[in-house]
TORLUMMAR-229832 format. One line per 8 residues: number of its first residue (from 1); for each residue x, y, z of C-alpha. Coordinates in steps of 0.5 Angstrom, whole numbers, plus 2048, in hexadecimal, padded with zeros to 3 digits. Layout:
N
NUM = X/Y/Z ~ ... .
REM end
This chain:
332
1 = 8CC/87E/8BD ~ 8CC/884/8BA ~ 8CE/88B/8BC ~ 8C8/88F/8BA ~ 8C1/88F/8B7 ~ 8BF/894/8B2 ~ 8B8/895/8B0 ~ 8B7/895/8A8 .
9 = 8B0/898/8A6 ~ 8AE/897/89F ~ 8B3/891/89D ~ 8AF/88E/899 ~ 8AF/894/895 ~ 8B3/894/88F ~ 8B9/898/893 ~ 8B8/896/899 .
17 = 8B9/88E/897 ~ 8C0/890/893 ~ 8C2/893/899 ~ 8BF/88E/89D ~ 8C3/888/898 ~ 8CA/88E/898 ~ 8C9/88F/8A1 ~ 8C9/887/8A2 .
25 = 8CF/885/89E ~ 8D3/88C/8A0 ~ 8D1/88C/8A7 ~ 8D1/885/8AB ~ 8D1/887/8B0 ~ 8CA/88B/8B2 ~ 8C3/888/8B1 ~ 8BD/88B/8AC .
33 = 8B7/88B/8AE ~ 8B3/88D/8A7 ~ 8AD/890/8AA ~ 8A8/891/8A3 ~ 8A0/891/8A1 ~ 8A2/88D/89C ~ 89E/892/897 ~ 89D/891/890 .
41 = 8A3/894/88F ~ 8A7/88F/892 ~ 8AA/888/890 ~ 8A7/884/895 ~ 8AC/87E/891 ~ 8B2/882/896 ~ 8AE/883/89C ~ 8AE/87C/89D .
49 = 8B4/87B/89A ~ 8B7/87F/8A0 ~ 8B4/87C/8A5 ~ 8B8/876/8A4 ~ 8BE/87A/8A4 ~ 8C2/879/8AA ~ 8C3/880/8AC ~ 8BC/882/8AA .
57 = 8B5/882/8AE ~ 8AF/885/8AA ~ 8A9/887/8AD ~ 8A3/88A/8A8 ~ 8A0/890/8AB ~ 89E/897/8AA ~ 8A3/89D/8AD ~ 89D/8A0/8AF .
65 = 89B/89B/8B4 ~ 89D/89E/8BB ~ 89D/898/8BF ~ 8A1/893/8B9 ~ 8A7/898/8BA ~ 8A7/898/8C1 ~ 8A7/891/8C1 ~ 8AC/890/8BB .
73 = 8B1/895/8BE ~ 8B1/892/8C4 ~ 8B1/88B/8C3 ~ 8B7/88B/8BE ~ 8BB/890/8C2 ~ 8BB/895/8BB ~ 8C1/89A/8BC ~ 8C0/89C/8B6 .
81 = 8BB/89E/8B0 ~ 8BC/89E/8A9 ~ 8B4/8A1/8A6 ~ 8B4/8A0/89F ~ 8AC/89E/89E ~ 8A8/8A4/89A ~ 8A2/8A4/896 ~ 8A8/8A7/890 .
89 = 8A4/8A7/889 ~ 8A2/8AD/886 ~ 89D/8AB/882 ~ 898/8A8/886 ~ 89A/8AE/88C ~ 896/8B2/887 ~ 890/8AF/888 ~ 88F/8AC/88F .
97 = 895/8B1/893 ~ 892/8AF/89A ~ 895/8A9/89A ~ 89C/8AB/899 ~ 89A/8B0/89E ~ 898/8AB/8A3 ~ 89E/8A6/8A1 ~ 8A4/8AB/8A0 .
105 = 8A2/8B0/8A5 ~ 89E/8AD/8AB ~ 8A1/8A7/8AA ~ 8A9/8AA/8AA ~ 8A6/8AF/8B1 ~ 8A3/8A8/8B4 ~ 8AA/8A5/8B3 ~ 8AE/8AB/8B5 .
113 = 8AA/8AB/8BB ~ 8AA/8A4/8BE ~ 8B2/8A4/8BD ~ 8B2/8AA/8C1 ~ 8AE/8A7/8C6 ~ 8B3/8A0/8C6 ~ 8B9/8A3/8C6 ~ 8B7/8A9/8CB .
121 = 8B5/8A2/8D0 ~ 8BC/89E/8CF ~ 8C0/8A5/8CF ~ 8C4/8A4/8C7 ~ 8BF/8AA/8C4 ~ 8C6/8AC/8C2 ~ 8C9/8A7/8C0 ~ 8C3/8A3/8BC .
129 = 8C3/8A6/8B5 ~ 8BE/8A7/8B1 ~ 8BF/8A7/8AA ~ 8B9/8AA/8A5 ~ 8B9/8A8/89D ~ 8B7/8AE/89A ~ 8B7/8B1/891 ~ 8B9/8B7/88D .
137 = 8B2/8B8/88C ~ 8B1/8BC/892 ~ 8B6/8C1/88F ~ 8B1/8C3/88A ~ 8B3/8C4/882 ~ 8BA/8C6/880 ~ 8BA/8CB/879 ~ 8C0/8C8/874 .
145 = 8C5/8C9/879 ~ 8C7/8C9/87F ~ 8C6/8C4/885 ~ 8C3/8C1/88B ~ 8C7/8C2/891 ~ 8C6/8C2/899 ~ 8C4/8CA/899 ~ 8BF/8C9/893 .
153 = 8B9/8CC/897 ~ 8B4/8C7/897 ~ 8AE/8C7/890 ~ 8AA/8C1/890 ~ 8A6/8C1/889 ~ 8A0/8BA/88B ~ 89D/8B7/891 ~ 8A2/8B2/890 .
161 = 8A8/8B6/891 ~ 8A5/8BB/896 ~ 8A4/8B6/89B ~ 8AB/8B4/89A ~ 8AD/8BB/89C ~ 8A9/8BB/8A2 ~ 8AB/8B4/8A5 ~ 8B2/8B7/8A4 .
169 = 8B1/8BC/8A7 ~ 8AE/8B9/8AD ~ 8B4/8B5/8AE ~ 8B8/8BB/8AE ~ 8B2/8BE/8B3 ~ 8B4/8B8/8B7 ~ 8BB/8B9/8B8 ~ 8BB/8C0/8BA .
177 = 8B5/8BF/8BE ~ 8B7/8B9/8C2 ~ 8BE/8B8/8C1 ~ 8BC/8B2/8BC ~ 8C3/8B0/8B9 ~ 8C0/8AF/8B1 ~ 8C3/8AF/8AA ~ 8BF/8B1/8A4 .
185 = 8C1/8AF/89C ~ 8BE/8B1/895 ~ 8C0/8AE/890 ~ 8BE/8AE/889 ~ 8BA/8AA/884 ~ 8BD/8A2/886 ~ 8BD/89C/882 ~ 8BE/895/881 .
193 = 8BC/88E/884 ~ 8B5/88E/888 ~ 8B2/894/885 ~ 8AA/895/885 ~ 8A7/894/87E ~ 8A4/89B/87E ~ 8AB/89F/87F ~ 8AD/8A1/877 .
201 = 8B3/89B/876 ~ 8AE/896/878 ~ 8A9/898/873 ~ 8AD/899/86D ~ 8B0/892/86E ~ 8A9/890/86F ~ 8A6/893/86A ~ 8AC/891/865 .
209 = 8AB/88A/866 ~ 8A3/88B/866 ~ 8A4/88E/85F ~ 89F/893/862 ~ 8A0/89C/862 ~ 8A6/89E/866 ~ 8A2/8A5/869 ~ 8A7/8AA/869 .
217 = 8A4/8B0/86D ~ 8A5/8B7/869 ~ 8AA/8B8/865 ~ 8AF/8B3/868 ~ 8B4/8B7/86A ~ 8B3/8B8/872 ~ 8BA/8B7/875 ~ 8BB/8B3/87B .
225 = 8C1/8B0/87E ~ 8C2/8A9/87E ~ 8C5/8A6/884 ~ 8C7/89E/885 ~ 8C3/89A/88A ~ 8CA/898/88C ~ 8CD/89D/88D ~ 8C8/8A0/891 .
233 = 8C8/89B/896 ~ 8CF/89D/896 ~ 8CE/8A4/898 ~ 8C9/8A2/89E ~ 8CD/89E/8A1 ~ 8D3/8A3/8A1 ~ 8CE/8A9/8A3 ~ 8CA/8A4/8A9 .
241 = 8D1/8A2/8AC ~ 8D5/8A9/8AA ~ 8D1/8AE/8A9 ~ 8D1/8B4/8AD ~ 8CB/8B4/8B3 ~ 8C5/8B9/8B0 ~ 8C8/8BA/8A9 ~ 8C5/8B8/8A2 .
249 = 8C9/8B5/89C ~ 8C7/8B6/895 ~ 8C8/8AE/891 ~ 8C9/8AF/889 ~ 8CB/8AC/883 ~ 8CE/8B0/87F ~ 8CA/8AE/87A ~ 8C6/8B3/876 .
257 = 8C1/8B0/871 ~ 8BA/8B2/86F ~ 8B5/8AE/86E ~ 8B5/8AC/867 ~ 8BD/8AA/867 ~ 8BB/8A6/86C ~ 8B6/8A2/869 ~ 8BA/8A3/862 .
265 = 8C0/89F/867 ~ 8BC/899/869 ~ 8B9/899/862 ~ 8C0/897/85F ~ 8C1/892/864 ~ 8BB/88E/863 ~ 8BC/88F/85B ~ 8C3/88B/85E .
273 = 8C1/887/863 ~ 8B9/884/861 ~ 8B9/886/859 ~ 8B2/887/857 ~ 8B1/884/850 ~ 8B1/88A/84B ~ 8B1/890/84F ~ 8B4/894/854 .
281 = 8B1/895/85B ~ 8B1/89D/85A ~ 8AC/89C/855 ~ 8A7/89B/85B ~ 8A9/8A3/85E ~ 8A3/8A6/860 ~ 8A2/8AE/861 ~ 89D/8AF/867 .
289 = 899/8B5/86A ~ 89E/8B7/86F ~ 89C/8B6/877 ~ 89B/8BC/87B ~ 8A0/8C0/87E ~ 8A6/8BC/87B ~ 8AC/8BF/87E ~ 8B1/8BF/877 .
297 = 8B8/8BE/87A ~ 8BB/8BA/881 ~ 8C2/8BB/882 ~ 8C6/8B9/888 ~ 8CC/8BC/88A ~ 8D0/8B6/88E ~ 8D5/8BA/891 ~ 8D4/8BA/899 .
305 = 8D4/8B3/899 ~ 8DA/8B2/895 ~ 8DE/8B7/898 ~ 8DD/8B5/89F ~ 8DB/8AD/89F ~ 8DF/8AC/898 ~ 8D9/8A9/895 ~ 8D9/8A8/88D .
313 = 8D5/8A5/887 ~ 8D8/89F/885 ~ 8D4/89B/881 ~ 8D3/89F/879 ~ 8CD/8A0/877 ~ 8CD/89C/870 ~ 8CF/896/875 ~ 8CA/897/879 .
321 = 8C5/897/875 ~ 8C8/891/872 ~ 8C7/88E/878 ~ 8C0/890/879 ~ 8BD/88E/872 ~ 8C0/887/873 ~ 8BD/887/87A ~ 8B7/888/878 .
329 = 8B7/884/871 ~ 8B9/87E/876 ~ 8B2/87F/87B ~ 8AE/880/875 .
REM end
């Protein structure tokens, strides 16, 4: 018998399945109920993977669906929710941004609002949390220097980190409104296993292999920080069973790299690990027209989280990207 259910949404996705396979191992002793649209983004191998695990119920569905939500939550009992399911790649918010409105704003709103209904109903609305996966992107642009942190007002640059904004803030709405007990995180930019194909990693292994152009936006030295999907599920599980009612904590990897170091980075690996007879992989480097808005640099300070919740790091960046290259060339 487990001591609770929590509702996972997005845990086909590719945070929400690594923490779904950490949460499991960490914690026997609640159940998972992943919740997923199973969208082209998601691993659908994993969904039904999960739905053999012991402590694992999985139900594909829309957030959007008021009466799915009315029924899973009462069904399964959820006294918890951990939201990570977002529409999250920058590039195609550019074109189509209605569809990240629809998912990551109406769609957090609609969650927000049945766990309100539940929780008011069988009287734990205060001790039910909610916890809601957010990024650095809502911060904006960073110059050379300096870092995110919780005060840093709030300066989306796309459609995509706009509505992540939004859905941040209607979950702090919540809480101050109806007494909601919630958590946020932003974290910077993860890596690893079960990454989508379109995110940066993947694509230079991908077009590495192919022996095809690595498209490099600008000049390449856009600086994102660079978070192990690991240790960040770490950090949620911290922040969900620790942190502080209404409060937000900064996720980051201190892990600066621009872009081109990144792809410099997986380059001399698979020169290692899959020689490519007669040449070397940054041959393929491509320079690219830059996209729109490109904020030039993500940094986060991680200091509340380490302060009070004695959260870190653990795992380099060397090694875990190490870890990532082998993951894929392994599936590939």
């Amino acid at each position: 018998m487990f001591e609770k259910t929590l509702l996972v949404t997005g845990g086909a996705g590719f945070i929400g399945a690594n923490f779904i396979d950490y949460f499991t191992k960490a914690h026997p002793e609640y159940r998972l109920v992943n919740l997923d649209l199973l969208t082209y983004a998601a691993r659908r191998e994993v969904f039904e993977r999960q739905g053999k695990m012991a402590n694992v119920e999985t139900v594909h569905g829309d957030i959007r669906d008021t009466a799915l939500l009315h029924e899973v939550l009462r069904k399964f009992n959820v006294a918890g929710v951990l939201h990570f399911a977002a529409e999250s790649h920058v590039d195609n918010s550019i074109p189509d941004p209605l569809r990240f409105i629809e998912t990551n704003v109406v769609g957090t709103a609609t969650l927000l609002n049945e766990c309100l209904l539940y929780w008011r109903e069988n009287g734990t609305l205060e001790t039910s949390r909610f916890h809601h996966v957010s990024t650095d992107e809502v911060y904006g642009s960073l110059g050379p220097e300096g870092f995110f942190t919780e005060e840093t007002p709030y300066a989306p640059s796309s459609p995509y980190s706009s509505s992540k904004a939004s859905s941040d803030l209607l979950v702090k709405a919540y809480a101050r409104t109806y007494g909601m007990n919630v958590t946020i995180s932003n974290c910077s930019n993860n890596y690893g296993p079960w990454q989508h194909d379109e995110k940066l990693i993947p694509t230079v292994i991908r077009k590495c292999l192919a022996h095809e152009a690595i498209p490099v936006y600008g000049t390449g030295k856009n600086v994102r920080d660079w978070l192990w999907v690991g240790d960040h599920c770490r950090a949620i599980d911290l922040i969900f069973h620790e942190g502080r009612s209404g409060e937000r904590y900064n996720v980051g990897g201190h892990n600066e790299k621009t872009n081109l170091e990144i792809v410099g980075a997986i380059c001399a690996l698979l020169d290692e690990l899959r020689p490519w007879a007669g040449h070397r992989y940054d041959e393929l480097v491509t320079f690219v027209e830059d996209r729109p808005g490109h904020d030039f640099r993500y940094a986060i300070a991680p200091d509340k989280i380490q302060r009070e919740l004695g959260w870190r790091p653990l795992t380099p960046f060397a090694e875990g990207l190490r870890q990532t290259v082998l993951w894929y060339l392994k599936t590939a």
